[in-house]
N, C-alpha and C positions, 0 to 999 in steps of 0.2 A: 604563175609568177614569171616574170621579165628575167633577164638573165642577171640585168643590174639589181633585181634587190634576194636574188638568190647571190651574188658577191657580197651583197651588205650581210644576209643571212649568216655568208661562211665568216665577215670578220667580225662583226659584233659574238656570234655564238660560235668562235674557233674551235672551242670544249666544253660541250654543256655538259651541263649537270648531273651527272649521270648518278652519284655515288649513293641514294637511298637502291638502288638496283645491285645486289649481290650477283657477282659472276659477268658484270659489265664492266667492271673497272678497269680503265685503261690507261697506260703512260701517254699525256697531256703533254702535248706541241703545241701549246698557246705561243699566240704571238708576241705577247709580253710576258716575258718568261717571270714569274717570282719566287722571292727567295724565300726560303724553309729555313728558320733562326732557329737555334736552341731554347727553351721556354727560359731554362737557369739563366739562360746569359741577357734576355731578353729584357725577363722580371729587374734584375737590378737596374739594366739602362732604364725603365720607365719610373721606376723610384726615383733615378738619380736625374730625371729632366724635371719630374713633378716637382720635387726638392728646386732647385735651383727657378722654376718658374714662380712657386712662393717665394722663396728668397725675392727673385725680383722686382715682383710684386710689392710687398714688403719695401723692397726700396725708393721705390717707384711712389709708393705712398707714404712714405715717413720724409721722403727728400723733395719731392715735383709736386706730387699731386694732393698738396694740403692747402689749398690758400681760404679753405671755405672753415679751415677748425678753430676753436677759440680756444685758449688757452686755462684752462677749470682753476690755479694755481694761482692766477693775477686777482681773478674775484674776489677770490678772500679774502677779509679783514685780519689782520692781526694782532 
C-alpha cells in the first residue's frame, strides 16, 4: 500500500472495531468524537419528537394536503 491510502486507512478506520475481542478494549480517539446520552433522558426526547412529528403530520393533512377528499356528509339525502 502507497502511503496515501495507508492515511485514508488511518481516517476512515481511526478505531476499529475491536469490542467482540475481550481484553483489547481500548479508550477510542476517533476523530469525531461522540456523545454517550443517558437511554432515560433519551427514551422521552424520541417519544416527544415522534409525538410532535404526527401531530404535524396530522396538520399538515387535515389543513394543506386535502384537496383530493370529498366531503361523505354533502351526499346524503335528508
Amino acid at each position: 500500500m502507497g502511503t496515501e491510502m495507508l492515511a485514508i486507512r488511518d481516517l476512515l478506520l481511526s478505531c476499529p472495531p475491536v469490542y467482540t475481542l475481550p481484553g483489547t478494549w481500548t479508550k477510542c480517539n476517533a476523530i469525531i468524537p461522540h456523545y454517550n446520552a443517558d437511554p432515560n433522558f433519551t427514551f422521552g426526547i424520541s417519544i416527544a419528537v415522534i409525538t410532535i412529528l404526527l401531530a404535524a403530520f396530522g396538520i399538515y393533512k387535515g389543513f394543506f394536503g386535502n384537496k383530493g377528499l370529498a366531503d361523505p356528509w354533502d351526499d346524503h339525502d335528508d
